[in-house]
C-alpha positions as CSV (number, residue, x, y, z in Angstrom):
1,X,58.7,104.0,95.3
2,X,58.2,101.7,92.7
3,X,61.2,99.0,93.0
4,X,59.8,95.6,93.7
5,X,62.1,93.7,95.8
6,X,61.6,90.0,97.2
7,X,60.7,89.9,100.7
8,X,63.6,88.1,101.9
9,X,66.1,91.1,100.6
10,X,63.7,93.6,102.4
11,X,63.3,92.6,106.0
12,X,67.0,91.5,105.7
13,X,67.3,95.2,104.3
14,X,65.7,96.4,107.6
15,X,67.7,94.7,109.5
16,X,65.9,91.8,110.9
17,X,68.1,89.3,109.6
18,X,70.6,87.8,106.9
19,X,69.0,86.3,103.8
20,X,69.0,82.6,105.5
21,X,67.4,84.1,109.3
22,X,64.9,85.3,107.0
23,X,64.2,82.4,105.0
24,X,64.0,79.9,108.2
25,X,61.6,82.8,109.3
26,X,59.3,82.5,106.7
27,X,59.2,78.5,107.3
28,X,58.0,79.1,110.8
29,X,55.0,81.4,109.7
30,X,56.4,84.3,110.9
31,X,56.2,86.5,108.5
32,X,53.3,87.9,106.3
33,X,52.5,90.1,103.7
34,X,49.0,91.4,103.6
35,X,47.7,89.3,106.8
36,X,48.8,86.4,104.9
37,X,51.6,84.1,105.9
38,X,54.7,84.0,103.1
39,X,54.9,80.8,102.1
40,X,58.1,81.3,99.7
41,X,61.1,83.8,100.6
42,X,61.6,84.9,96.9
43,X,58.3,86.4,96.9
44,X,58.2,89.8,95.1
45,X,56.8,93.1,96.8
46,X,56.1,95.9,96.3
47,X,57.3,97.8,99.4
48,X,55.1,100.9,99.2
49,X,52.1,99.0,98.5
50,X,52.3,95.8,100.7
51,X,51.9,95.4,104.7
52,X,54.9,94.0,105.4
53,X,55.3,92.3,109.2
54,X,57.1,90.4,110.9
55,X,56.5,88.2,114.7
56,X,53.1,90.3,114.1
57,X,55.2,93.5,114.2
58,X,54.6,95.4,111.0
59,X,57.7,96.4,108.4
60,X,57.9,100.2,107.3
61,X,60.3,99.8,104.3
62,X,63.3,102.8,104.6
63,X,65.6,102.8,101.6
64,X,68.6,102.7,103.3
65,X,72.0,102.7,101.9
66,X,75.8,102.0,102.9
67,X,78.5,103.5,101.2
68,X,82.4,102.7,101.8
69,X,84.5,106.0,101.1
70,X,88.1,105.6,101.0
71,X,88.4,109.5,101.9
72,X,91.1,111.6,100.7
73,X,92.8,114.1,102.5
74,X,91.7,117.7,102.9
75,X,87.9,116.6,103.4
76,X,86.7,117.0,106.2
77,X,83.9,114.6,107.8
78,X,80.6,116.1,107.8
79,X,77.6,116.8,106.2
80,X,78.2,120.5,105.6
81,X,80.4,122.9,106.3
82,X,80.5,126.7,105.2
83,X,84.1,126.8,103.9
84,X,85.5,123.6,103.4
85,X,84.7,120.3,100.9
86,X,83.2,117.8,102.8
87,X,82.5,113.9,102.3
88,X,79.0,114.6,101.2
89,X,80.3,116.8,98.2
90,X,82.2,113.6,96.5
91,X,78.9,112.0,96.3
92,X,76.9,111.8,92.8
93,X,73.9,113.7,93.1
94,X,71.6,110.4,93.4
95,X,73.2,109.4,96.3
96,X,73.2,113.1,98.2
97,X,69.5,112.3,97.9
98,X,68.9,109.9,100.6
99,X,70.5,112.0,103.3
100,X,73.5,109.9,104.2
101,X,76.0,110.7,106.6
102,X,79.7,109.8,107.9
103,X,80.0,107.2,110.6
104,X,82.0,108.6,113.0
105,X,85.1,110.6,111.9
106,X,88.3,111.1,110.0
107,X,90.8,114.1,110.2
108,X,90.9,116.1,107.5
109,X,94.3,115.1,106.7
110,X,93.6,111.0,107.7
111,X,92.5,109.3,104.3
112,X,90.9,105.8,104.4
113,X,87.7,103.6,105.4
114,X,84.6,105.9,106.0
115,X,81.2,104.6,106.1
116,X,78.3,106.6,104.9
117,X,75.1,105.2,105.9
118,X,71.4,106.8,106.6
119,X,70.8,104.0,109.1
120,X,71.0,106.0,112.2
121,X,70.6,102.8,114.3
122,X,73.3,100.5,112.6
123,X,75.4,104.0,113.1
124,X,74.8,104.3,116.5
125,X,75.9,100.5,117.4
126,X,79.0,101.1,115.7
127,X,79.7,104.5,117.7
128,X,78.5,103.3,120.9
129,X,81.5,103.7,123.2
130,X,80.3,100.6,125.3
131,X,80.6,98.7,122.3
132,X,84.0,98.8,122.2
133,X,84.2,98.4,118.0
134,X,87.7,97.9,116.6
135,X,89.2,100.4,114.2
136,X,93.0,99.3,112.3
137,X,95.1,101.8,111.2
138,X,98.1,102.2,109.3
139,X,100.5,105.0,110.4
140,X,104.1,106.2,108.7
141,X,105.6,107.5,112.2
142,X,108.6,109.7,112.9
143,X,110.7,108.2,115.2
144,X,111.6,104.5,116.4
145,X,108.9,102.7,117.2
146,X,109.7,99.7,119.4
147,X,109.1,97.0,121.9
148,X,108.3,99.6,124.9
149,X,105.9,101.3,122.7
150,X,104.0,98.2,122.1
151,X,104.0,97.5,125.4
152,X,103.1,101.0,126.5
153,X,100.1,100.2,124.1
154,X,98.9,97.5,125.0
155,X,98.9,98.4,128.8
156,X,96.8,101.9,127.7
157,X,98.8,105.4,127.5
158,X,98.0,108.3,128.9
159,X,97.1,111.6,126.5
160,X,98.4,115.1,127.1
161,X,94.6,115.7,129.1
162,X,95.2,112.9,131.6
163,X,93.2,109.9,129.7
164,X,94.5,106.7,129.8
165,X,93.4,104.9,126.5
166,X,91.7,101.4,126.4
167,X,94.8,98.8,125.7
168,X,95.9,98.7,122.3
169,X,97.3,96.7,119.6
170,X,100.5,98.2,117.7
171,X,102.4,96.2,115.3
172,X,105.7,97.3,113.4
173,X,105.6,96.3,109.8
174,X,109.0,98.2,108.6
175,X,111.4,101.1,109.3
176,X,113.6,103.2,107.2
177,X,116.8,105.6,108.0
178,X,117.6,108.6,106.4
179,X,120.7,110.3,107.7
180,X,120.2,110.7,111.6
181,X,116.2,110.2,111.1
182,X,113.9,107.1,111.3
183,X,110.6,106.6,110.3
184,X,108.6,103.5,111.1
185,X,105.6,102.1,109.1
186,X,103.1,100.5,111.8
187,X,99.1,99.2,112.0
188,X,97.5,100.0,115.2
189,X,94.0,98.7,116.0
190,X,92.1,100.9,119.2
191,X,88.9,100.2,120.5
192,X,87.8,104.0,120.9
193,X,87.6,106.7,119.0
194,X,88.5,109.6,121.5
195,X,89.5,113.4,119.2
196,X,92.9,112.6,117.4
197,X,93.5,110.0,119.4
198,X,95.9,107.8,117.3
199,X,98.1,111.2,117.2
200,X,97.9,111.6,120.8
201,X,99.0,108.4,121.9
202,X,102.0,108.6,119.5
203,X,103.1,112.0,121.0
204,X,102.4,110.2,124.5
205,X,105.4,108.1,123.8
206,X,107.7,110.8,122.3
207,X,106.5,110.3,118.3
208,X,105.1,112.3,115.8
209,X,102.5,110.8,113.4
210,X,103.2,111.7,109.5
211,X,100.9,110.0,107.3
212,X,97.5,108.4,108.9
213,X,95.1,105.6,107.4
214,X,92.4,103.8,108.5
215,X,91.6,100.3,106.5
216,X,89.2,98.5,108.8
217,X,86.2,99.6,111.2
218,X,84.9,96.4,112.8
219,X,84.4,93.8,110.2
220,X,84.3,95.7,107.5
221,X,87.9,96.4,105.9
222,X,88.9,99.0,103.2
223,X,88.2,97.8,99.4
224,X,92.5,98.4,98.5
225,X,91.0,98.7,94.8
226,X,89.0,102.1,95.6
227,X,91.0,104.9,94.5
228,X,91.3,107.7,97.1
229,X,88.1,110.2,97.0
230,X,86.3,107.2,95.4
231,X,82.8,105.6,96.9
232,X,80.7,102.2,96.2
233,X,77.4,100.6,98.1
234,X,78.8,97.8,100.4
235,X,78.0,94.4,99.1
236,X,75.4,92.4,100.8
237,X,77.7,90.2,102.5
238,X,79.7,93.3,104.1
239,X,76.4,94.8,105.3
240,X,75.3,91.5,106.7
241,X,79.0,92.0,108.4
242,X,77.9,94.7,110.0
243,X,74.6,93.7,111.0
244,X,75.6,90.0,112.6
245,X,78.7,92.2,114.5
246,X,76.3,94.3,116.4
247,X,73.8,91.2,117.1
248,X,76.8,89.5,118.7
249,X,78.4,92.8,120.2
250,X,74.8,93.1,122.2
């Protein structure tokens, strides 16, 4: 690796801290590069070359990345699959390189917010089902969707295997007739990701799900400028988002 980096974006790169943790860090001694204390926190490295630790605990530099998909349909979530396209194929080449892979999953047919990430840790936080992480979606919905629905939600549902889902928060944002037939436009926010659960809790109350999207896991909410199939690297501020949400999720 030859990128040179200052020291401040790489242990806030590994996750020990946002830029200003980091910098109130290296005021206290606490950090030092080459058994020297860091005396500024725009000191440049290079991160295969320098002994990089921190509290006396020493730094092995990953190059991680975070991606935000906004997934189309008809991909499915994986790294690989013998007959279908995955997530992984609408990557550029560069980026297949460092071995990322989906946070969580998306039905083939849901579009919307995926992370991609090859930091298996930060993945694992957000997955954890004791962490309870938040996921909004927006749903087109055949069917009236009401007051006893959001009630129903809110006090948990129970799925066609006997599960009674976590309480959760359904909001209508529009309907539409047509003839006999009505179709509601709703978010929905759950705290769980159980196998097409959104689905399932709509056919739990007598509705049929039509056209699924998700625009926000935890804090981090869909970019409505990505086109569909499209990808960028999360900002630095969205993944110090992520990182400050698990710290206080702990």
């Amino acid at each position: 690796m030859n990128d040179r980096m200052r020291i401040d974006k790489l242990l806030a790169h590994m996750g020990l801290g946002t830029r200003s943790e980091i910098k109130k860090a290296v005021k206290q001694g606490k950090v030092t590069v080459d058994g020297k204390a860091v005396k500024d926190s725009g000191l440049i490295v290079d991160p295969a070359k320098a002994e990089v630790a921190f509290e006396g605990e020493p730094v092995v530099y990953r190059d991680v990345v975070y991606f935000m998909l906004n997934k189309p349909q008809g991909i499915i979530s994986a790294t690989e699959d013998g007959r279908e396209r995955t997530v992984i194929d609408l990557l550029e080449d560069d980026d297949k390189l460092r071995d990322p892979f989906p946070v969580g999953r998306l039905d083939k047919d849901t579009v919307g917010l995926l992370l991609l990430t090859n930091d298996g840790q930060l993945a694992h936080e957000l997955l954890s089902p004791r962490k309870h992480v938040a996921k909004t979606y927006e749903a087109l919905v055949h069917g009236e969707v009401g007051e006893s629905d959001i009630r129903s939600f809110l006090a948990g549902v129970t799925l066609d295997d006997g599960y009674v889902t976590l309480p959760a928060e359904l909001r209508v944002k529009d309907r539409e007739r047509l003839g006999d037939t009505v179709r509601s436009y709703v978010s929905l926010t759950i705290t769980e990701g159980k196998f097409h659960q959104v689905k399932r809790m709509f056919e739990a109350v007598g509705k049929k799900v039509l056209f699924l999207k998700r625009i926000a896991m935890g804090p981090l909410t869909l970019d409505e400028s990505l086109p569909e199939g499209a990808y960028r690297e999360l900002t630095e501020e969205e993944v110090e988002l992520l990182r400050s949400h698990r710290r206080a999720s702990d």
